[in-house]
Structure formats: structure tokens, C-alpha cells
MIVO-848575 format. One record per residue (C-alpha): residue number from 1; x, y, z. Coordinates in Angstrom, 1 decimal, padded with zeros to 4 digits. Last residue first. Layout:
BEGIN
{site NUM; {X; Y; Z}}
...
END
This chain:
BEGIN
{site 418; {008.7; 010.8; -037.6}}
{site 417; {008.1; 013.5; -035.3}}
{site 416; {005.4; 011.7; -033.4}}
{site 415; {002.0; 012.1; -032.2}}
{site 414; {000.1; 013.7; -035.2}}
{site 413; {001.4; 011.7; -037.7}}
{site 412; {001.2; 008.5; -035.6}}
{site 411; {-002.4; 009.6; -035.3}}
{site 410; {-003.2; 009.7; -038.9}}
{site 409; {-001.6; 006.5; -040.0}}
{site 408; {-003.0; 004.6; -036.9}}
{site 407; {-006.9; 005.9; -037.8}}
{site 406; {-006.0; 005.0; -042.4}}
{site 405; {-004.9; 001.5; -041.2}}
{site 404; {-007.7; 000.3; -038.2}}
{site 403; {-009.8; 002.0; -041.1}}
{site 402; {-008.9; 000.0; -043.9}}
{site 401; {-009.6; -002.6; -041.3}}
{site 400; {-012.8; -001.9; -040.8}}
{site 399; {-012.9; -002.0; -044.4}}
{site 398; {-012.0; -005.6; -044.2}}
{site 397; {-014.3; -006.8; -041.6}}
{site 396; {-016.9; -005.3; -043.7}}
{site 395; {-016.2; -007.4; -046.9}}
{site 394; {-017.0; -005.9; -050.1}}
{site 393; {-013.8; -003.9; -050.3}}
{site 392; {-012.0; -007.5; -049.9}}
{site 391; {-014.1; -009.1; -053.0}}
{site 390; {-013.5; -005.9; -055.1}}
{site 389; {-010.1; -005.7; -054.7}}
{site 388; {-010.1; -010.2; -055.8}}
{site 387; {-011.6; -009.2; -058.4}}
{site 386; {-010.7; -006.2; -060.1}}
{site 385; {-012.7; -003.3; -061.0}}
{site 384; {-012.6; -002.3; -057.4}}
{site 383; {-009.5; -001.1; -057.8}}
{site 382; {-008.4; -000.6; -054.2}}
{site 381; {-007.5; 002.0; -051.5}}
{site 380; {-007.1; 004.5; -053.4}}
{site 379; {-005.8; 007.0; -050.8}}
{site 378; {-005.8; 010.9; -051.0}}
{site 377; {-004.1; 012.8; -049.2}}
{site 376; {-003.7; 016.4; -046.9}}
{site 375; {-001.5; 018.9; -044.4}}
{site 374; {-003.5; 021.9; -044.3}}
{site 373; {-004.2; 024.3; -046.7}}
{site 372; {-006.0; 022.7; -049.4}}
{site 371; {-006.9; 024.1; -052.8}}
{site 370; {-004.5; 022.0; -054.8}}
{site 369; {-005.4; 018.7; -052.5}}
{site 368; {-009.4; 018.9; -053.3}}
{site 367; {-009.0; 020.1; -056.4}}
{site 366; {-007.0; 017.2; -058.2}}
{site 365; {-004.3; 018.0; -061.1}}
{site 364; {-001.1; 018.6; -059.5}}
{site 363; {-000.2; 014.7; -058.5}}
{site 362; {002.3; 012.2; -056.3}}
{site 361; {002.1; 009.0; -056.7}}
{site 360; {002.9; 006.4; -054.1}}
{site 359; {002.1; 002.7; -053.6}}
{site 358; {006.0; 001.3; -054.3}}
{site 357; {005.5; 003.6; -057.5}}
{site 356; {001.9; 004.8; -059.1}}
{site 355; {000.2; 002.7; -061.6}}
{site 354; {-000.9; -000.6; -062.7}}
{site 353; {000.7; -002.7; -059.7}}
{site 352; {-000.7; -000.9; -056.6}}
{site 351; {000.6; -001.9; -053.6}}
{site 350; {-000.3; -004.7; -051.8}}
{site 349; {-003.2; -005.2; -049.0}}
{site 348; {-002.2; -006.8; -046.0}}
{site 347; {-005.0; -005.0; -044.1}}
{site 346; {-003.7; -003.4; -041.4}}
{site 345; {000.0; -003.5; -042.1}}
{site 344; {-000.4; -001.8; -045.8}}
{site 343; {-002.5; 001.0; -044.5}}
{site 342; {000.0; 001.8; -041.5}}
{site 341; {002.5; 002.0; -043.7}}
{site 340; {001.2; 004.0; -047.1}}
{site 339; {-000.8; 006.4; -044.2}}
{site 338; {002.7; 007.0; -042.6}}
{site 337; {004.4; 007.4; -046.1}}
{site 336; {001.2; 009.7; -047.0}}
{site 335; {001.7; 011.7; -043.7}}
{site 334; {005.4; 012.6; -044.0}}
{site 333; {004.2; 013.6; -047.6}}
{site 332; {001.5; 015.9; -046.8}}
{site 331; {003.6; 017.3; -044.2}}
{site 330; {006.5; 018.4; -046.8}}
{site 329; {003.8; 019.7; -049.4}}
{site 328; {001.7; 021.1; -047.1}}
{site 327; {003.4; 025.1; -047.2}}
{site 326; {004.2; 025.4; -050.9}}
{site 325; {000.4; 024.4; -051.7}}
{site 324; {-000.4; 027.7; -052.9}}
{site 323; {-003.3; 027.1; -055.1}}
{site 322; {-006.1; 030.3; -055.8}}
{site 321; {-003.7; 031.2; -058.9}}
{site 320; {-000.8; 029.1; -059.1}}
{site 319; {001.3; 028.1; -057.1}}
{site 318; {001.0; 024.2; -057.1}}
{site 317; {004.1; 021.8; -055.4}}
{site 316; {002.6; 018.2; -055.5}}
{site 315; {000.2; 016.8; -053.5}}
{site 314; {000.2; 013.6; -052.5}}
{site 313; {-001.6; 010.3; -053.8}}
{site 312; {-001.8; 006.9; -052.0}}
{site 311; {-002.1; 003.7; -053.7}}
{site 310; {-003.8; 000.3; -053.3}}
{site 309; {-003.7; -003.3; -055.1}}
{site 308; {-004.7; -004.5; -058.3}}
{site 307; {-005.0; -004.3; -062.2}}
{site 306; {-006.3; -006.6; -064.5}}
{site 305; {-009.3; -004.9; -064.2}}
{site 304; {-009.2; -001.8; -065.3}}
{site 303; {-008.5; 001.3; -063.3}}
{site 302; {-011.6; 002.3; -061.5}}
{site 301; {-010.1; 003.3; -057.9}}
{site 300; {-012.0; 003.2; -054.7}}
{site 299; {-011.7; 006.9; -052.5}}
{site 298; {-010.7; 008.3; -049.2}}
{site 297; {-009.7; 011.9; -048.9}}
{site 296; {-007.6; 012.2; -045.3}}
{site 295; {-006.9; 015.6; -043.6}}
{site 294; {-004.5; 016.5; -040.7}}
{site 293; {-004.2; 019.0; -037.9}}
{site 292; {-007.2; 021.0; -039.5}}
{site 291; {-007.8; 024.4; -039.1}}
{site 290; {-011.6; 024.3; -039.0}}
{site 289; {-012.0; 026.5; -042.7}}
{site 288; {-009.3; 024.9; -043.9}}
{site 287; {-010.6; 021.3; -043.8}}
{site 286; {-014.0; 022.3; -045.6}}
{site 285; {-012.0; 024.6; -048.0}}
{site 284; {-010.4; 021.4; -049.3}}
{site 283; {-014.0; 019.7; -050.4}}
{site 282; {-015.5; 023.0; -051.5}}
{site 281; {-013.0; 023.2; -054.2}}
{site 280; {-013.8; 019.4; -055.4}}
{site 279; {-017.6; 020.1; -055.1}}
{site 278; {-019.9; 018.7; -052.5}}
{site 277; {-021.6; 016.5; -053.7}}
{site 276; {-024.9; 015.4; -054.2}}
{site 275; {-028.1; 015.2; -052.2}}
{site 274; {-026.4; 015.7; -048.9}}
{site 273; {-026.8; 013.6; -045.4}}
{site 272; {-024.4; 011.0; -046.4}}
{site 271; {-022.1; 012.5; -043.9}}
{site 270; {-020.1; 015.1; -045.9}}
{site 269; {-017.0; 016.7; -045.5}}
{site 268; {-016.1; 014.9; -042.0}}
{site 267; {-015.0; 016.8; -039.2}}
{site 266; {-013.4; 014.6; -036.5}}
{site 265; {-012.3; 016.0; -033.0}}
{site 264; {-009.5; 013.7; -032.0}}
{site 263; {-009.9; 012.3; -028.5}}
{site 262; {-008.6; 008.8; -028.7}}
{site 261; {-012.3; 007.4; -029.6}}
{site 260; {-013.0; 009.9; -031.3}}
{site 259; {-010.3; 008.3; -033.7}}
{site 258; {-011.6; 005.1; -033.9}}
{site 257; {-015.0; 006.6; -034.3}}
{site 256; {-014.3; 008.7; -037.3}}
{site 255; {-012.2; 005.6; -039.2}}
{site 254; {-015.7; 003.4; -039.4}}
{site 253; {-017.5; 006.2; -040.3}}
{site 252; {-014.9; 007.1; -043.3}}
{site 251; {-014.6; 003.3; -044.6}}
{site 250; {-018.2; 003.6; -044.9}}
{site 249; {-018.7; 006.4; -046.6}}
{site 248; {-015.6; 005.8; -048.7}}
{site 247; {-017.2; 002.4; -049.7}}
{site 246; {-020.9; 003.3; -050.4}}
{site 245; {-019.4; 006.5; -053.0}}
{site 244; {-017.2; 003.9; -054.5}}
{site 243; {-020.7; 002.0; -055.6}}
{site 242; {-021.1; -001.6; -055.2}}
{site 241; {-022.7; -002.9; -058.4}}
{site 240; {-021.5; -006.7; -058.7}}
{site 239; {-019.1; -005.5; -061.4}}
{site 238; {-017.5; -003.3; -059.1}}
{site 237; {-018.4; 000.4; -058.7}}
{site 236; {-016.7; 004.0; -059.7}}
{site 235; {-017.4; 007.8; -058.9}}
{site 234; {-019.6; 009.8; -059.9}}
{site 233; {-018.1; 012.8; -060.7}}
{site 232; {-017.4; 015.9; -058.5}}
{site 231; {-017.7; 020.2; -059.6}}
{site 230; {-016.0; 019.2; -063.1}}
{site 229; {-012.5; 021.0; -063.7}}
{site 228; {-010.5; 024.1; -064.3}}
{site 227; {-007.2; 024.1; -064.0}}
{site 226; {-004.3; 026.0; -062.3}}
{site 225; {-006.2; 026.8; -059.1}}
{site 224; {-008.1; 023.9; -059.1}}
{site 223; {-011.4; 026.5; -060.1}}
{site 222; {-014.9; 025.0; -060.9}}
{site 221; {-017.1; 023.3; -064.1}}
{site 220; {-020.3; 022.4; -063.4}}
{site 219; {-020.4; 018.3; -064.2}}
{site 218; {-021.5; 017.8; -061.0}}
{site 217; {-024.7; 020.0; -060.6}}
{site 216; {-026.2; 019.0; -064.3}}
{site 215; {-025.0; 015.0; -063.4}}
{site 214; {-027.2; 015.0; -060.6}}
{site 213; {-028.8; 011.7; -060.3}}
{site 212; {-025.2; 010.0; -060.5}}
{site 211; {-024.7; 012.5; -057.5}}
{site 210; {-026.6; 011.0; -054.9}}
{site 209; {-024.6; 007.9; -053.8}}
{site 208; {-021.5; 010.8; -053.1}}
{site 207; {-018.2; 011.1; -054.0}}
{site 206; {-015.0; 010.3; -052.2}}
{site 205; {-015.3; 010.4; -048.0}}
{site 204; {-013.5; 013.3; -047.2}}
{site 203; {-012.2; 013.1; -043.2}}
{site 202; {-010.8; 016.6; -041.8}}
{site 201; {-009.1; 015.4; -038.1}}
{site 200; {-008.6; 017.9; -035.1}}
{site 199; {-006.4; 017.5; -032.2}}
{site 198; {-006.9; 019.0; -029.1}}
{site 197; {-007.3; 015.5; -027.5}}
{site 196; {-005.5; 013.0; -029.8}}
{site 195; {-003.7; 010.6; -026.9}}
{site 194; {-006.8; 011.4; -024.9}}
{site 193; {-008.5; 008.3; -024.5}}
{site 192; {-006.2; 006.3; -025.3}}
{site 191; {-003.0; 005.0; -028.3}}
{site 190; {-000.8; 002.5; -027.0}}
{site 189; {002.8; 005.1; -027.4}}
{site 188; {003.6; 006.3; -030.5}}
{site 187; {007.4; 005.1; -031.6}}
{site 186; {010.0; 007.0; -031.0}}
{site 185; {012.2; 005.2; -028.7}}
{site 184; {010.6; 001.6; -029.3}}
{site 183; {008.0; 000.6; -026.6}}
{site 182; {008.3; -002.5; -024.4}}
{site 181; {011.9; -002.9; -025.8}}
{site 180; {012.9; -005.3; -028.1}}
{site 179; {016.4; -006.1; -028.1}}
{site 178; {019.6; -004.7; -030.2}}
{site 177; {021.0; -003.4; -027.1}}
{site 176; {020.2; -005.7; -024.3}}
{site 175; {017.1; -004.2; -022.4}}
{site 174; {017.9; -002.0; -019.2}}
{site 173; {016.6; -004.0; -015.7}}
{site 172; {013.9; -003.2; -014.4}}
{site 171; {014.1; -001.9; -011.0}}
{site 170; {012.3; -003.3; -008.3}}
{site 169; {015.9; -003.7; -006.4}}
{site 168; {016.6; -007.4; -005.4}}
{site 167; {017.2; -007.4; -001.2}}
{site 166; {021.4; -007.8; -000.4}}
{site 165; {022.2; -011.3; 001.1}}
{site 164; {024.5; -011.9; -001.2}}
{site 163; {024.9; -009.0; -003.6}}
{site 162; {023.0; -008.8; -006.6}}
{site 161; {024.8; -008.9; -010.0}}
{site 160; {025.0; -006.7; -012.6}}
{site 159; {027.5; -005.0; -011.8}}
{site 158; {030.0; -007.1; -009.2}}
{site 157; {028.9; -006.9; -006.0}}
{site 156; {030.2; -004.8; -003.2}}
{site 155; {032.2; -005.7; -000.3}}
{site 154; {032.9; -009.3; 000.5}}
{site 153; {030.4; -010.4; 003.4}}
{site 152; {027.4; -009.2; 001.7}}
{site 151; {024.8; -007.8; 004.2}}
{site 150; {022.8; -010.5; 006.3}}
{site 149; {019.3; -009.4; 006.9}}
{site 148; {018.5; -009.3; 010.8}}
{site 147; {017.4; -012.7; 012.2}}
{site 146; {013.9; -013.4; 012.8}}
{site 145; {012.5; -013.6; 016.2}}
{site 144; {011.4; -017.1; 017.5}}
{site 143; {014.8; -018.5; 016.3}}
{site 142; {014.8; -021.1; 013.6}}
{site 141; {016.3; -024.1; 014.6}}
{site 140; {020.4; -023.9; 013.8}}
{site 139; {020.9; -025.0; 010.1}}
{site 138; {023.2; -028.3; 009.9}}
{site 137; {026.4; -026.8; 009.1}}
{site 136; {027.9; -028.2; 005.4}}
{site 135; {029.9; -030.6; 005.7}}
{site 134; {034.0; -030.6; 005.7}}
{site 133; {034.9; -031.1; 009.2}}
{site 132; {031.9; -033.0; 011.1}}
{site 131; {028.0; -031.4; 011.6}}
{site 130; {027.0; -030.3; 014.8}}
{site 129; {026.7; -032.3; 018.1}}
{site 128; {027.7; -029.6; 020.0}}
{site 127; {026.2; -026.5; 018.7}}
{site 126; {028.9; -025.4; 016.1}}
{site 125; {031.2; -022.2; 016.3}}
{site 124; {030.2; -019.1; 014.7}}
{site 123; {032.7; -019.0; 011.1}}
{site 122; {029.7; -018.7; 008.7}}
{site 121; {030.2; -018.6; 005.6}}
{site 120; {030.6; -016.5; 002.5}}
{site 119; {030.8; -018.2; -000.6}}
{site 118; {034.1; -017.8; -002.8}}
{site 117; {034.1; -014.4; -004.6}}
{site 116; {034.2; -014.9; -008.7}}
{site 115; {034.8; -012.0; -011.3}}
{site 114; {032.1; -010.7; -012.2}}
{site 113; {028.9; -011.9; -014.2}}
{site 112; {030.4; -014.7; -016.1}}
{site 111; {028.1; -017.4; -015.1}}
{site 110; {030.2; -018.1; -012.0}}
{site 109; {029.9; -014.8; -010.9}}
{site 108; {026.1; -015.0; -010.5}}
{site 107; {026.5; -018.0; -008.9}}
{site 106; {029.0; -016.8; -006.2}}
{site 105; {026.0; -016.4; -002.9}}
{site 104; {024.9; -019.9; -003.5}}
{site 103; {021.7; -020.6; -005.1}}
{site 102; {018.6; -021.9; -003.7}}
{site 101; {019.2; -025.4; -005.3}}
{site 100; {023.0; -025.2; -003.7}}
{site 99; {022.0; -024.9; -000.6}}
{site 98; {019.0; -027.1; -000.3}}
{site 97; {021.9; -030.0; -001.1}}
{site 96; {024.6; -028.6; 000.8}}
{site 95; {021.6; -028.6; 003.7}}
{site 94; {020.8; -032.2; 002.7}}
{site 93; {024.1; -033.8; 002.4}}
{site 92; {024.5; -032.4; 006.2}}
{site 91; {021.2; -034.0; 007.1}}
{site 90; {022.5; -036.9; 005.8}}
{site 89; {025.6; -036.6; 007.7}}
{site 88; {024.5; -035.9; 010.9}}
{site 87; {022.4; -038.8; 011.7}}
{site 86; {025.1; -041.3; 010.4}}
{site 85; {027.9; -039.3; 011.9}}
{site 84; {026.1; -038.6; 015.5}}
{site 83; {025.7; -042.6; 015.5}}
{site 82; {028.6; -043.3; 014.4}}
{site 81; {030.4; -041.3; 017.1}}
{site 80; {028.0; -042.7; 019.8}}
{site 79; {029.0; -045.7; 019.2}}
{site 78; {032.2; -045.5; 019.4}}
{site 77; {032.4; -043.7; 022.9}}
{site 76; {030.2; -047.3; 023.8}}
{site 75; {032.8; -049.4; 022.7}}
{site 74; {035.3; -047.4; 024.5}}
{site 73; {033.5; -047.5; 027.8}}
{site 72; {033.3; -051.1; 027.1}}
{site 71; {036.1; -052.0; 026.5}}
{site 70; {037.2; -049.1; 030.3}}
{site 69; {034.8; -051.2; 032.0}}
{site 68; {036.2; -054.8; 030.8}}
{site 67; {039.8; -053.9; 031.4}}
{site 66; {038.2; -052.6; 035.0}}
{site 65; {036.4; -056.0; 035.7}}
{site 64; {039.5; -057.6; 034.5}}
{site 63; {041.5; -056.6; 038.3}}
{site 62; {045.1; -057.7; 037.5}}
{site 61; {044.8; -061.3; 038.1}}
{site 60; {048.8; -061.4; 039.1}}
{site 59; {047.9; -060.3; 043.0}}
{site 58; {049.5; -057.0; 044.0}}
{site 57; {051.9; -058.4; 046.5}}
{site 56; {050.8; -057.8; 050.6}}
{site 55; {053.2; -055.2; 051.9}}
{site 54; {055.4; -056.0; 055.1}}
{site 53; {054.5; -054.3; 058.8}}
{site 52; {054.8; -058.0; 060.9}}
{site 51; {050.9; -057.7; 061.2}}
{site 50; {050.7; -057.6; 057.1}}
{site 49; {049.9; -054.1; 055.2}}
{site 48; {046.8; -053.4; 053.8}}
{site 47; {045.9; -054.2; 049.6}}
{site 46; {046.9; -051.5; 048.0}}
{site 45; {043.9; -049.4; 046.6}}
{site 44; {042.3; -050.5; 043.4}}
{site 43; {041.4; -048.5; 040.2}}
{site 42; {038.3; -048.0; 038.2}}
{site 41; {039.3; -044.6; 037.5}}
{site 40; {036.8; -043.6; 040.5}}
{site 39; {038.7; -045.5; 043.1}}
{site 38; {037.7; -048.7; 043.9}}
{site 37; {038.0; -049.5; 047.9}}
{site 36; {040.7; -052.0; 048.6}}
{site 35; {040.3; -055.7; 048.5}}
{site 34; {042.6; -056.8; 046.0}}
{site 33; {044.7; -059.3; 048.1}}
{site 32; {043.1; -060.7; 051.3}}
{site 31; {044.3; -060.3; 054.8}}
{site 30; {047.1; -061.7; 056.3}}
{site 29; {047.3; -063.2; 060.0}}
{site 28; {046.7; -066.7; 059.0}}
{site 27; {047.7; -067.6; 055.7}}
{site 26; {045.6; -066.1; 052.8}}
{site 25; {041.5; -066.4; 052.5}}
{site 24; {040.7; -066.7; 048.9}}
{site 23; {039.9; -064.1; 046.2}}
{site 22; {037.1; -064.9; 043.8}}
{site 21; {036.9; -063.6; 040.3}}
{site 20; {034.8; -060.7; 038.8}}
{site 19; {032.2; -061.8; 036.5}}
{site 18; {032.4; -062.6; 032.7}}
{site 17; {029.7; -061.4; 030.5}}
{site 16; {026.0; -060.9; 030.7}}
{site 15; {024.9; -065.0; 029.8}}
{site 14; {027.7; -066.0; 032.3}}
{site 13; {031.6; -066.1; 031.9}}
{site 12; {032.9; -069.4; 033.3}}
{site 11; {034.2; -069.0; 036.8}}
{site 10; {037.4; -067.3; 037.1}}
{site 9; {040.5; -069.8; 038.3}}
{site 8; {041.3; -070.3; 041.8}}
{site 7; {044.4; -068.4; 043.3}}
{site 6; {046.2; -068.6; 046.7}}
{site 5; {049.5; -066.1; 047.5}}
{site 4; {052.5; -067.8; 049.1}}
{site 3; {054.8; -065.1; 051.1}}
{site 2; {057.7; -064.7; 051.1}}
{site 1; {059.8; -062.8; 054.0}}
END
């Protein structure tokens, strides 16, 4: 049996959308199409049977308030994609970002350290909401305790290198060959306080301010060993009248207290405190009589004056009567290459151009290194007939560094093995 279903059209869609349309009354003894309960897919249930037991026709207006659920439903799914993307995604660009300016666990082989590991991530699933395939995780908030320390993921590191996740060691590392290292192997360490303790130090300053006023006591004549000579002399001065006898004294003082200063017990061969003298012979038997480690004779050339610079003077090989320097000669020239070093570096004086070679001479005919014992020299430290000698020698900054030069001289001899 047919049946003739009534329609009226949908009313016009409102300002919040379009509304469900209206179902008219059928024929008596039928009841309306599209009135069963909704269902919670948004379906309807068929419409009830007719009184003569036939089933009322789904009407053609196929229910648009479920089209328009499931839009919207969709709509909204949508949204909330781009909006976890576009708040995600920055914050993703940001973690790669802070990543990579903290350093990501294969930098150090990418610069050639090893050979290269990729990174190490983790493979924990995300929090819901977390960051889409291919960007970085967003960092989880930080838990109230803190996390263990991560060991590296891939075995050990690659020498050289730290491992990820591994604490830096306080180790230093090992200087590149050819590089400078804090302190050369070999070389003196910072001189202190005790760096020349038990160490004892025989410093002759040349001459004496007394002894042009005792020319009868000088000019006595004394035994070298294979000479005879005068007791002392005078000495030399500049043009200006500054004696030699001024300079070693207070080139001496100056050195003294630089080396008490690192422990050395120094014995000086006169401290301005005598008329005259003492005599050449006297002079070495001061610096064997306390043993010395190491002894230093410091004295102002008078060569003429278009001469310049500094020399040091060694002893030479004398057996000979009282002289037997067989035993100093080695040590006495360890000491005057030191002394020529050290010397030349403090105070950027040259060697000597009027006599001597490269600022060493070695010599038979002075007392005061014939008759020693112990390791000994003499430096010239200027010609203070010249100029521009005279005007450093005159200058106490100067001398002090002659003494800065003659104090490193004597303790590298007496710390190293050089």
C-alpha cells in the first residue's frame, strides 16, 4: 500500500545557522516520519510502524542537523590540530634551537675528533600533545627531583673527546707538542723562598773606594800561582767621575738581597766596610774558606772609549804552584754561559765589541779565579769609558737590573743541570 508523505521546505537559516525542518501530520492513522529518539551517532530510529503493520518510508530530508553536527565536529578536530601545530612548532624550533647552541652530543666528532655517532635520543613516548614527527620533543617540565646523569648512549668516546652526558674531568689537558708549556722541562721553576736554601753564594764586588788612597798596600806584590801581581788596583771611572769600585758595590747589594730573598746564604768579600782591598789572593780564599756553591767577581771595564758592551771572563786550566783550577774549570763555564744569558736578558746590554768573543773570554792571569776552588767568574759588565756604558751604569734602575741578571744566572746554576 502507498502511501503519500507531506513536505514543507526548511525555513531560511537564522543568524546561528540553519535549523532543523518541520515534519507535518500524515494521513490519519500514521504517525510522523523522523521522529525517533537520536541515537548517540547522531542517528534516527525508524519511524513506528502503521496500524495496518507496514513501515513508514524514511523521509527524503535525510536528517541535516546530523550533516551539520558531524561539519562541524570536523571543523572543530581541525582546529584543534592547528592550533597544537602552531603552539607546538615554535616551541619545537626552539628546543632544536637551545639544542644545538648547547652542543649536541656528536660535536666533538664532527670537528675531527673521532669518528662521528649520531645524537642519542630519546625514544620515551610523548605526553599527548607533544611535538609532531620530525621536531625536536618539547622538554617535559622539570621534575621536582633531578634526573640521574645520563651516561653515553653509544659506548665510549672517542679520545679526546667527552662523552655525552659524561662530567669533564679536572684534568688538564697535555700541551700540543711544539707548544708552550707552563714551565719548560728543565727549566727553573718561579724562584721562592727557599728555592736556594742550603745554598751558599761568594759575591766580590771589584776594588774598593779606599784604595786610591792606598797605593803602598795595593801595589804589594802577591802570588797567582803562576805569576806574581799587585795586591788590587784601583779600579776605573767614567768621565763624569763614577768610580768602578761605587758600581760593583752596588750592583753586589742589590744582587745579595735577591738572592736572600730565595734562601741563599750570601757572603760577600767586602762590604764597603774596609779601608782598602782586600788583595787578589785573599779575594778567592774568601769563597773557599765557606765552601761556596757558586762565586761571582763583578767589575766595570776601562777599555777605551770607542768600545762597548759587556763580557764575562772564566778561568782557564792553571796548575801551577798554589793554582789548581783543574776541578772549576767545567762549572766555571756552565756558570759563565748562564751568567752571559741571564745578564744579556735583564738588561739588553750587548756583548762586548772591543774584546772577548760573543761576550766570553776565557783567562790565566787574574788571582782571584787562579786561586779559587769553587766554581767562579768575573763579569765586566760595561766599559764605563764609553758613553752610552757609562750612561746605563749610572742609572740605578739599570744596575738593579744587572742584578735581576747576575741573581737568575746564579740560581739557574744552582737549580738545574743545564
Amino acid at each position: 500500500m502507498t502511501r503519500t508523505t507531506h513536505h514543507h521546505p526548511a525555513e531560511p537559516s537564522g543568524p546561528t545557522g540553519p535549523r532543523e525542518p518541520d515534519t507535518a501530520p500524515g494521513p490519519a492513522g500514521t504517525e510522523p516520519a523522523g521522529t525517533g529518539p537520536t541515537v548517540s551517532d547522531g542517528s534516527t530510529e525508524p519511524a513506528a510502524t502503521t496500524a495496518t503493520g507496514g513501515s513508514a518510508p524514511t523521509a527524503p530530508t535525510a536528517r541535516p542537523r546530523t550533516a551539520e553536527r558531524t561539519g562541524l565536529r570536523g571543523r572543530s578536530a581541525l582546529l584543534r590540530t592547528v592550533t597544537v601545530v602552531g603552539v607546538l612548532a615554535p616551541l619545537g624550533v626552539a628546543g632544536w634551537l637551545g639544542w644545538q647552541a648547547v652542543g649536541s652530543p656528536d660535536r666533538g666528532t664532527r670537528d675531527g675528533a673521532g669518528p662521528s655517532t649520531a645524537p642519542t635520543r630519546s625514544t620515551a613516548p610523548s605526553a599527548p600533545g607533544g611535538a609532531a614527527p620530525g621536531l625536536p620533543a618539547v622538554p617535559a617540565p622539570v621534575p621536582s627531583t633531578p634526573p640521574a646523569p645520563t651516561g653515553p648512549a653509544t659506548g665510549p668516546a672517542a679520545p679526546g673527546t667527552t662523552a655525552p652526558g659524561t662530567p669533564a674531568t679536572s684534568a688538564s689537558p697535555a700541551p700540543a707538542p711544539g707548544s708552550s708549556a707552563p714551565t719548560a722541562p728543565g727549566a727553573p721553576l718561579a724562584p721562592t723562598a727557599t728555592t736556594l736554601a742550603g745554598r751558599t753564594v761568594l759575591l766580590d764586588p771589584g776594588h774598593n773606594t779606599g784604595n786610591a788612597t792606598h797605593t803602598t798596600e795595593i801595589n804589594r806584590q802577591v802570588d797567582i800561582g803562576n805569576a806574581r801581581k799587585e795586591c788590587d788596583a784601583t779600579g776605573t771611572t767614567t768621565n763624569a767621575g763614577y768610580t768602578e769600585a761605587e758600581y760593583s758595590l752596588d750592583v753586589v747589594r742589590r744582587t745579595r738581597a735577591i738572592l736572600a730573598a730565595r734562601g741563599a746564604t750570601v757572603v760577600l768579600v767586602h762590604d764597603g766596610d774596609r779601608p782598602w782591598g782586600p788583595c787578589i789572593d785573599e779575594r778567592a780564599k774568601a769563597g773557599n774558606s765557606v765552601h761556596a756553591d757558586a762565586a761571582v767577581s763583578v767589575h766595570g771595564d776601562g777599555a777605551p772609549a770607542s768600545g762597548s758592551g759587556f763580557h764575562v771572563i772564566m778561568p782557564a786550566k792553571v796548575v801551577a804552584g798554589r793554582a789548581n783550577t783543574s776541578a772549576i774549570v767545567e762549572p766555571s763555564r756552565r756558570l759563565g754561559l748562564l751568567l752571559r744569558e741571564n745578564f744579556r736578558a735583564a738588561t739588553g746590554e750587548p756583548y762586548a765589541d772591543y774584546t772577548a768573543s760573543e761576550g766570553l773570554d776565557t783567562r790565566s792571569d787574574l788571582g782571584g779565579l787562579n786561586l779559587s776552588t769553587v766554581p767562579k767568574v768575573f763579569i765586566e759588565c760595561g766599559n764605563m769609558r764609553n758613553a752610552v756604558d757609562a750612561r746605563r751604569m749610572t742609572d740605578p734602575q739599570w744596575r738593579q737590573q744587572a742584578a735581576q741578571g747576575i741573581a737568575d744566572a746564579l740560581t739557574a746554576f744552582l737549580t738545574t743541570g743545564r
